[in-house]
C-alpha positions, 0 to 999 in steps of 0.5 A: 530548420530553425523554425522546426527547431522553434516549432518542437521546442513549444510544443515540447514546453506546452506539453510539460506546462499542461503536464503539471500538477499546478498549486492549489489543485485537489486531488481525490482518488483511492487505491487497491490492492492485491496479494495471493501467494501460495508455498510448499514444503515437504511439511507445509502448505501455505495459501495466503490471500490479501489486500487493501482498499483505500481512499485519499484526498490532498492538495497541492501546495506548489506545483507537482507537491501534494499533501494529505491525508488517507484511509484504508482497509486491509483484509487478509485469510491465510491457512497453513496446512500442516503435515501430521498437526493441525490446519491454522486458518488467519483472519485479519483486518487492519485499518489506517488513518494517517496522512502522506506527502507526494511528489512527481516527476514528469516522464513524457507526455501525461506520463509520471514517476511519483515517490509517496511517504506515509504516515498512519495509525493502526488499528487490527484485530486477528483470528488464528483458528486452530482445527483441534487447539482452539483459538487465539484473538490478537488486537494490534494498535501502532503507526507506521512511516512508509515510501510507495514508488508508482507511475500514473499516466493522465487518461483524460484531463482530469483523471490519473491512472496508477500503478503503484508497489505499496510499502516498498520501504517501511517500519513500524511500532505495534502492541500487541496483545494475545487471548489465547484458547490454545494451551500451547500458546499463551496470553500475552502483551508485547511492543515491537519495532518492524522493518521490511521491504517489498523489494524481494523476489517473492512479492515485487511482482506479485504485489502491486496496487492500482489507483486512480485520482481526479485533479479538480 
């Protein structure tokens, strides 16, 4: 018994040691995803679709601890289809730069939780394209601090794969400046201060990423 007992407790051990994201390693990966939701009301039809595209490089600078620096890409179109007045249609494109720290936490064999904080600059133009108003361009410019939970699962020896719900906490700082066509909205610059969270029945599900990364 005690050398079953001996026999499971190494094999326990040299599993988690195998499992470790040891210091000094590279970690090269990216990450996409996907949003589409659609709403209804008696004087609204919203159909909105979204995503990201990103790619990211760190290190570990002990075992488990993982910092670097990302970037990313963030399409969305939305069209609002409203009854009696005119259809908006919103296209938008944002891209970041900025940097993140990682740390997981070992669930079983190859299996991970992991917490990311992040860090980014924001560059975003958009389109609101009014059918009969005419159209009205925004430029944003901002940063952003952000918590992403994920779990990955270590496929082969050197590739992770991921499944993530992208900003589940965040803030951010935009400026924002509006050149309008549209006589009923007007030009316009302002600063805001945003907080929000995925953690809601509408977006927990439907928003998720899936990644990857390579351990070299």
């Amino acid at each position: 018994m005690s050398k079953l007992y001996t026999i499971v407790t190494v094999l326990f051990l040299s599993a988690s040691l195998n499992a470790q994201i040891k210091k000094q390693s590279i970690l090269l990966g990216g990450q996409l995803s996907y949003y589409s939701d659609q709403n209804r009301t008696d004087n609204l039809h919203q159909e909105a679709q979204s995503g990201t595209i990103g790619v990211s490089v760190g290190k570990a600078y002990k075992d488990n601890y993982i910092i670097g620096i990302n970037l990313s890409y963030s399409p969305l179109k939305q069209t609002n289809f409203l009854s009696g007045n005119d259809t908006v249609t919103t296209k938008f494109n944002g891209f970041q730069i900025g940097a993140f720290l990682r740390q997981y936490k070992m669930l079983g064999k190859d299996f991970y939780f992991f917490g990311q904080l992040d860090g980014a600059f924001i560059s975003a133009n958009q389109k609101d394209d009014y059918r009969t108003l005419g159209d009205v361009n925004a430029t944003q410019r901002g940063g952003f601090i952000s918590l992403t939970p994920g779990i990955s699962y270590q496929v082969f020896k050197k590739m992770q794969l991921e499944l993530t719900i992208p900003n589940i906490l965040s803030v951010q700082y935009l400026r924002t400046k509006l050149e309008s066509q549209n006589s009923q909205i007007k030009s316009s610059k302002r600063d805001q201060i945003l907080f929000y969270s995925n953690l809601n029945s509408n977006t927990s599900i439907s928003w998720l990423g899936v990644g990857f990364r390579f351990i070299l």
